[in-house]
N, C-alpha and C positions, 0 to 999 in steps of 0.2 A: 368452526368452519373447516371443510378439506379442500386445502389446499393443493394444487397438485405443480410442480419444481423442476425445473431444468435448472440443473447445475453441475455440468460438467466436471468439475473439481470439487472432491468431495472425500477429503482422505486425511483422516482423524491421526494419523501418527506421520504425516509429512509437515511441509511449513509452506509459506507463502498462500497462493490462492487455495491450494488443497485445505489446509487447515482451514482457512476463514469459509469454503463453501462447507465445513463438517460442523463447525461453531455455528455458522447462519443457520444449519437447516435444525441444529440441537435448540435455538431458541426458537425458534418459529414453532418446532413442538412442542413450547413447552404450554401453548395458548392454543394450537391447531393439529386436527387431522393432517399430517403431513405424506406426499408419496413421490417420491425423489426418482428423475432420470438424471442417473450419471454414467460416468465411462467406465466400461469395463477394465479398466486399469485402477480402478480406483477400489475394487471387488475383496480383492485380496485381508487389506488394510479395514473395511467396513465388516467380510465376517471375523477377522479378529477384534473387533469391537466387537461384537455380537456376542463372543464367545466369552469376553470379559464384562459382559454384563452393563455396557453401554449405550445400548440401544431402546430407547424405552417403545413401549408399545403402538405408540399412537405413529411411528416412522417408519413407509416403506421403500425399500431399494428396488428400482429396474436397470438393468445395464444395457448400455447401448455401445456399439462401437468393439474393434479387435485390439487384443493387447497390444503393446510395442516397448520400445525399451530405448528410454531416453539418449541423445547424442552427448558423449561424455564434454562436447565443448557448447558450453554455456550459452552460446552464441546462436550456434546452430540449433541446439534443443531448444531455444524460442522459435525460430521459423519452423522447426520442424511442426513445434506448438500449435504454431498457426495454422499447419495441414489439416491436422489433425481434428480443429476444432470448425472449422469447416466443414468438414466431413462431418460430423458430428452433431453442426445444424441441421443438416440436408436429411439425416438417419432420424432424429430425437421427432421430428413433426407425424410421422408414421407409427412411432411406438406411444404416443403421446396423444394420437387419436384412437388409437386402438381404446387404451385405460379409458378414455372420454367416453367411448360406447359401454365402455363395463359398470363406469362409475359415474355418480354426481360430483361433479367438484364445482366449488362456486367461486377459486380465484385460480388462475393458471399463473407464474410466476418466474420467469428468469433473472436466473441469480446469480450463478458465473458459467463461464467470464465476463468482468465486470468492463469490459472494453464496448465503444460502441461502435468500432470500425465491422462489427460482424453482426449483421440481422439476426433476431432473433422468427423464426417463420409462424410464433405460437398463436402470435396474435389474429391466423388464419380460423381458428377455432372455434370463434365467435362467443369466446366467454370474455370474465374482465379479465384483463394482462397486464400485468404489474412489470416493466423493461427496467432491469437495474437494483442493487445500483449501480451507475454507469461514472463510469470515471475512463481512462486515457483521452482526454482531449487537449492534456497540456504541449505546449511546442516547447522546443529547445530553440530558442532566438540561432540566427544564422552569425552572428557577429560572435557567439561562443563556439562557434565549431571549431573554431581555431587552436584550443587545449586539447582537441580528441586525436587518437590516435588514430590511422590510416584506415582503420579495422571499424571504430567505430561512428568515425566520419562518414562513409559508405554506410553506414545502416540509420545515422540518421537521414541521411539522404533519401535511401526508400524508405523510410516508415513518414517523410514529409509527400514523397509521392503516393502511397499509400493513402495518407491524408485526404490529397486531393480527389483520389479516384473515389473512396469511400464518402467523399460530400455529397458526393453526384451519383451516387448508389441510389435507383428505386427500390431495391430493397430495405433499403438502411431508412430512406424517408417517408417508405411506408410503415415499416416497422413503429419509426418516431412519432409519425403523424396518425396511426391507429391503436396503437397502444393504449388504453384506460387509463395507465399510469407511470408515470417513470420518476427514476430517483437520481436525485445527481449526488455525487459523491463529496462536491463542494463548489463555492458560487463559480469560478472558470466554467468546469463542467455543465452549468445548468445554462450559463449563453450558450454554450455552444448548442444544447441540447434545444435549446429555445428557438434557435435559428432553422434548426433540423424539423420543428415539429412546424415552425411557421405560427406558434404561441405559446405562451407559459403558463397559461391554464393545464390542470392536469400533473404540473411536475412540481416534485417539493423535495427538497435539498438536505442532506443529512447526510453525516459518514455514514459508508454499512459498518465499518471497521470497527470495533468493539476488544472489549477484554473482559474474561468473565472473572467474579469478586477471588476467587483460590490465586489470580494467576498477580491483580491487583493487590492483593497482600503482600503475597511474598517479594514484589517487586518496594512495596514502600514500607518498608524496614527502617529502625532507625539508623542514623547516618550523621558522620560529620561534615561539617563545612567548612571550604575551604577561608582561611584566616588569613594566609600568606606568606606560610610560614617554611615550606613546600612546592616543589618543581606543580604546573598547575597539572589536571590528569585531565585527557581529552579523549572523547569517545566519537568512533562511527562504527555503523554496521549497516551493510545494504552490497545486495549482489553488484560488486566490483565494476560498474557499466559508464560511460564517459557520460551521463549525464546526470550522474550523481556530485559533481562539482568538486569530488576530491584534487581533482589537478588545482582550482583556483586554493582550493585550500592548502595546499604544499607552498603555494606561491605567498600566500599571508604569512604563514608559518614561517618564513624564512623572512621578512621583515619583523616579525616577532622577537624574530634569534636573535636578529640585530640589535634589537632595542635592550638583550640583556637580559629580556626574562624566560626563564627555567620553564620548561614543558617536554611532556612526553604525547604524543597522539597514538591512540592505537586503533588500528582496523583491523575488527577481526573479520572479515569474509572476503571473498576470494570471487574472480571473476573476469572478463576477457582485458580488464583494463588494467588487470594486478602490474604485470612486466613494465609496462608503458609507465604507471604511476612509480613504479622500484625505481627504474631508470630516472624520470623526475628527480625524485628524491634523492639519490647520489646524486644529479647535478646542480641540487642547492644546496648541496653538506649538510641532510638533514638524515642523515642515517643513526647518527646517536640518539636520536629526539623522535623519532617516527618510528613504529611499527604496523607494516602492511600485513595483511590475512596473517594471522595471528587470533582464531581463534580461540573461545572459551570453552570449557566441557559444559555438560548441561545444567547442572547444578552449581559449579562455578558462575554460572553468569548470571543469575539473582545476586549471589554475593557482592559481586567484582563490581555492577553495576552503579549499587552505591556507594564504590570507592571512587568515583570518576565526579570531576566537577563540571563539566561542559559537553554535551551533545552536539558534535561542528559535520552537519551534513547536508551543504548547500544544495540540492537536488537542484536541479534546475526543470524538471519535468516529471510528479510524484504524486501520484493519488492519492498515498495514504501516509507512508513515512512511521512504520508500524515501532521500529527500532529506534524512533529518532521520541515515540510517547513513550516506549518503554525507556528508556533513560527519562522521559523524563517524569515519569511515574517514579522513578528511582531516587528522585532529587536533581537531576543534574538543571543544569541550564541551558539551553537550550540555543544554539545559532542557526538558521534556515535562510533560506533563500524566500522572499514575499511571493511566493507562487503556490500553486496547488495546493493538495493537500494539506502539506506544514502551513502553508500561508493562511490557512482558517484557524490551525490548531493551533498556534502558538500566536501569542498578543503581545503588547512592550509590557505590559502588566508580570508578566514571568520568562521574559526572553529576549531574544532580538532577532526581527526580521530583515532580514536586507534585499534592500531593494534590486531587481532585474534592470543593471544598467548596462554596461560593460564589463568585461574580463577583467580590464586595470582599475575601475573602480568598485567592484564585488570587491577584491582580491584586496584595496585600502578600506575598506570597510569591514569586511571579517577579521581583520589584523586592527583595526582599532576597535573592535568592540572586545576582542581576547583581551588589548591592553586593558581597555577601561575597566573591565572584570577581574585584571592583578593588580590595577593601583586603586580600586576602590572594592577590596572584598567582602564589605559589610552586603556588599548585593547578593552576594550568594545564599545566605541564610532569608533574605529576603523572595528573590525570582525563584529557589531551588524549592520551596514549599507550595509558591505561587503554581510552578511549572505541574508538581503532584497533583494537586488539590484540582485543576482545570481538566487532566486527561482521566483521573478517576471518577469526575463526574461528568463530563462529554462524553463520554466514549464507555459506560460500563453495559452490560448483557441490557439490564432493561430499560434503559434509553434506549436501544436498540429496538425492542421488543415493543418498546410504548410506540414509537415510529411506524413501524410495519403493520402491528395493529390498527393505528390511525388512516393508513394507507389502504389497508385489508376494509374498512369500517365504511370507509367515503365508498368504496367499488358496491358494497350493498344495499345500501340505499337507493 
């Protein structure tokens, strides 16, 4: 089939959405005619792919949009994101009818961004439209905003307003309710989506988020388990933002200390809520025992991976939780919050999900699931191969590929 792609983010040696829309559009090639609008920022990065021979023939580039040069505070380079991409709808439907007149395509396709706060306008087109996958639908409960810092308070605040404006978007429920097809990222996302489209006919639920087999190997190496013999080693990674639930988790951590057992937590990334969480943590005396943005090098962090026994990144609002399957493709264990994304991936079979109650009771709950995994360590050898064995068959290139296919196959008929 030719396929033809909006995906704004589309940048083979960046991370986050960039990488996932250069991974989605390299499998969809590897079964389809592919011909990609992305941003002009993204240009640079795709012909040095080119020029290193990663580009197979069946994939073409059009750029849309003027370069610009991200806001060094994390914060602001998301809103600014959001200008951006906006702009970016309103230009792609123009250049995208253009190719329509040059070319047959038999499935039009947006891919990122995988948010559904922004219309996608393709499904003007009058081919079949594939919207998603779509994921930001998850809320941050109003009774935890209470851990966020002043900074991040205020942005969950508009992106709840946001919310509201975008329910009642004719664009957004035209988009839902014309669309041929949409994909939800996971079950949260598919009510809401369902609500949006006014029925659940048409939408069928699957991570996009994948790992292809080179990235899956090196990550499950062998490895030891923890015994008990040893302070326990604790992993996070995720852009540093107040609704990643590290604050509840500083607050268990320090009931932990109390109880006498040895731990070290380390976060390697960095983000508008690093200061605010440092501060935290000097005023629970957990500065011996935590390290915040602390960083791995790049090859370092396959290694380091599976030296860590526990994956502790309660999101409380997370699509995908890219860092939280790589540890545990790594072996680790896994602790999340029962919500989004994590909340499909991870099962009691190889983790522990905690339920979305409160702050004080998140907060006794992730401090006795830590305990119960240092006075009963035979689990780790157990949940730590469970945790590999579920993300490397969920989540690898062709479960992906089998999906989209299936998606692509129904729109033919």
């Amino acid at each position: 089939m030719k396929i033809l792609v909006s995906s704004i983010a589309c940048a083979p040696y960046s991370g986050s959405e960039g990488l996932y829309g250069w991974q989605a559009c390299r499998a969809i090639a590897r079964d389809h005619e592919i011909h990609i609008l992305t941003h002009t920022t993204c240009r640079e990065q795709i012909e040095r792919a080119d020029r290193e021979g990663l580009i197979p023939k069946q994939m073409h580039f059009y750029y849309v949009g003027r370069p610009h040069i991200s806001h060094p505070n994390r914060l602001l380079a998301r809103l600014q994101s959001w200008l951006i991409y906006r702009t970016f709808q309103k230009e792609v439907l123009d250049q995208a009818r253009q190719l329509c007149r040059e070319q047959s395509f038999d499935v039009i396709h947006h891919l990122t961004f995988t948010t559904w706060r922004v219309a996608s306008p393709l499904w003007r087109l009058g081919l079949p439209f594939v919207w998603g996958p779509i994921s930001g639908t998850e809320q941050m409960p109003v009774r935890f905003w209470k851990i966020l810092s002043p900074s991040a308070l205020a942005f969950e605040a508009l992106r709840r307003l946001s919310d509201l404006c975008s329910t009642y978007s004719p664009a957004i429920r035209d988009c839902a309710r014309k669309s041929s097809a949409i994909i939800a990222i996971h079950s949260q996302a598919r009510q809401k989506l369902v609500r949006l489209r006014g029925r659940d006919e048409g939408i069928s639920t699957f991570s996009g988020f994948f790992f292809l087999d080179e990235r899956v190997t090196r990550l499950r190496g062998p490895r030891d388990f923890f015994t008990g013999d040893r302070p326990l080693r604790i992993f996070a990674s995720g852009n540093l933002e107040g609704r990643k639930g590290v604050a509840l988790v500083l607050r268990a951590l320090a009931l932990v200390k109390q109880r006498g057992i040895p731990f070290h937590y380390r976060v390697t990334s960095h983000g508008p809520e690093l200061n605010h969480l440092k501060k935290l943590a000097r005023h629970l005396k957990l500065e011996d025992c935590v390290s915040l943005g602390a960083p791995f090098s790049g090859e370092e962090y396959f290694q380091a991976l599976r030296t860590f026994d526990i994956s502790l990144l309660p999101s409380l609002r997370e699509g995908g939780g890219l860092s939280t399957m790589e540890a545990m493709l790594a072996g680790c264990v896994p602790i999340v919050a029962d919500c989004g994304g994590p909340g499909d991936a991870v099962t009691n079979e190889c983790g522990y999900k905690i339920p979305v109650t409160t702050p004080q009771q998140m907060t006794l709950d992730i401090a006795n699931a830590i305990i119960t995994l240092h006075e009963e360590p035979e689990k780790f050898s157990r949940l730590g191969p469970a945790a590999s064995e579920r993300i490397a068959d969920l989540y690898s290139e062709q479960r992906f590929r089998n999906h989209i296919d299936a998606v692509y196959a129904e729109l033919s008929h």
